[in-house]
N, C-alpha and C positions, 0 to 999 in steps of 0.2 A: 334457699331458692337459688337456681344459676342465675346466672351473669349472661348478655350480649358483650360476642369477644373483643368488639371493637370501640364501645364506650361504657361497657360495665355496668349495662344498665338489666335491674332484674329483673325475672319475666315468670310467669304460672308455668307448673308446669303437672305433666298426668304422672301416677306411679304406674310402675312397669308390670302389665303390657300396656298398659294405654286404655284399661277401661276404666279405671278408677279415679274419677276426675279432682287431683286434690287440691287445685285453685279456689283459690277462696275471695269475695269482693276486695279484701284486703290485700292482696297482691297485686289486683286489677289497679287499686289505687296507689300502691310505690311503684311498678310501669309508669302511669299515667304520671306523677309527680316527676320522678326521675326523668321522663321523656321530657316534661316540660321543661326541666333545670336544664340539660342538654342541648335544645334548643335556645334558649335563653344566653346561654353560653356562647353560643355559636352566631346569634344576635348581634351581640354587644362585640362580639369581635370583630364582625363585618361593618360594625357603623366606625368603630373604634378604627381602624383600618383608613378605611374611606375619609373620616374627617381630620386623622393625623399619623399618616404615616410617616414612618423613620423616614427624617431629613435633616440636612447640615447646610451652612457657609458658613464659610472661614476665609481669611483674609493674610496675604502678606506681604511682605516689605523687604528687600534687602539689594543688598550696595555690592557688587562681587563683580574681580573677571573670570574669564571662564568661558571654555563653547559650550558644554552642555553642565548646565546648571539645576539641582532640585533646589524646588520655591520651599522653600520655609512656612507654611500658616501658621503664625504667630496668635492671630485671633479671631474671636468665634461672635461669628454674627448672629447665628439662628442654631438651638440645637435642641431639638424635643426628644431626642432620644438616647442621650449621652455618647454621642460616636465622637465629637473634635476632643483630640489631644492637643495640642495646644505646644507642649513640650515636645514630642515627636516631631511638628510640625504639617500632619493631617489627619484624618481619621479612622475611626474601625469599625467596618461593615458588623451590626448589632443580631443581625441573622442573613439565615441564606435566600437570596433571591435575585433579584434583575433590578439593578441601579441604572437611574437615569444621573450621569455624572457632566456636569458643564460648569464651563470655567473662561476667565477672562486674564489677560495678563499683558500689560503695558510695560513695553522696556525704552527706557532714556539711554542712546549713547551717549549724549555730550558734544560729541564733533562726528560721530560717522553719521552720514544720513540714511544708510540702509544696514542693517544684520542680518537679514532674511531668518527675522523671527520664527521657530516653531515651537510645538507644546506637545506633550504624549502624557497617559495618564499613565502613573505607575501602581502595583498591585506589589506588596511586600517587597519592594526593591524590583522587583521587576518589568520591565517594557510590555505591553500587554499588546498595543495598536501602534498602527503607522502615527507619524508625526502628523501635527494638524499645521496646516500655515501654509505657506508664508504670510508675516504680517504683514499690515498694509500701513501707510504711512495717518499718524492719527488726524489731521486735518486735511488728506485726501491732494494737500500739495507739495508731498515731501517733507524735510525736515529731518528732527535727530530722533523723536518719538514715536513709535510703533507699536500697532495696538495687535490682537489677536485673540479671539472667541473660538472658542468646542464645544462640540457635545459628542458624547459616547455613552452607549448602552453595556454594561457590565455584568457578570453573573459574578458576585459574590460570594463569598464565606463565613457565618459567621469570625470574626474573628479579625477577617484581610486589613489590612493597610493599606490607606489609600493616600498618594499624593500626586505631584509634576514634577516634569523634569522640561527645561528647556533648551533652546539648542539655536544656537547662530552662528555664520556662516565667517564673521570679520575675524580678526587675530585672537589670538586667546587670550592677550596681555587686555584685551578691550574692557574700559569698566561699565557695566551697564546697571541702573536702576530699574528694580523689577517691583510690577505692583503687581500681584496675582488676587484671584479672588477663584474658589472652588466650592460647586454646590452641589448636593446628592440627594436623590429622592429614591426611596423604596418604592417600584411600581408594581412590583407581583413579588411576592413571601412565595418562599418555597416549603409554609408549613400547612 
């Protein structure tokens, strides 16, 4: 019996020229069945999709000088879909499609009161988007602490590495305490 090219699924069919009809109720019913498994398939993917699609947070921590700095995610708060490396320091896009990527990251100078914090997401070592910032002072009246939130939409690759790199304005010998947090949602699969 042929095949449908596109899910394989079997179909009746006449012997040549097409008067001799050699479909039989029993091919009517592997269609029918196979149509149903097919659908059923394709079901279970869409709900499966909708109620948990590939996402991460991860979290990190580190003590460095430096103008432009990559955050370290040391560790993994949420992860259904196995993307945080942990030893890398961020994670790996699990298929290809459009990431919803946002992130928070708090830096302490100690004695400067401004850095003019900024954040960019990186893609396999790479700068992808403009810098997001400057940060603003954490209690709104100044001080050594600065805070700074993004968000950015990403097309992935199965595969990509994803982390931060940050970036401030004071000397380079400056030490600053960085608390980062980064979060990813699959919103559209490109399967």
């Amino acid at each position: 019996m042929k095949e449908t090219d596109c899910l394989g699924l079997p179909y009746p069919e006449c012997a040549p020229p097409l008067v001799k009809d050699l479909s039989d109720i029993g091919q009517f019913y592997d269609l029918a069945i196979a149509t149903d498994t097919a659908v059923q398939v394709l079901a279970d993917a869409v709900v499966e999709r909708l109620r948990s699609p590939d996402a991460v947070v991860m979290t990190g921590v580190v003590v460095t000088a430096g103008n432009d700095v990559i955050q370290p995610y040391g560790a993994t708060e949420f992860d259904n879909a196995g993307m945080a490396d942990t030893a890398a320091g961020g994670f790996f896009a699990q298929e290809d499609g459009e990431y919803l990527l946002t992130g928070f990251v708090e830096a302490d100078a100690a004695s400067v009161a401004s850095i003019g914090l900024r954040v960019q997401p990186l893609v396999n070592g790479d700068v992808v988007s403009g810098r997001w910032g400057p940060g603003k002072p954490a209690n709104g009246l100044g001080g050594t602490l600065e805070q700074i939130a993004w968000m950015e939409t990403l097309f992935l690759r199965t595969g990509d590495f994803v982390n931060t790199m940050t970036h401030h304005t004071t000397s380079s010998a400056t030490v600053v305490t960085y608390v980062a947090r980064l979060s990813a949602l699959l919103v559209m699969s490109n399967d």
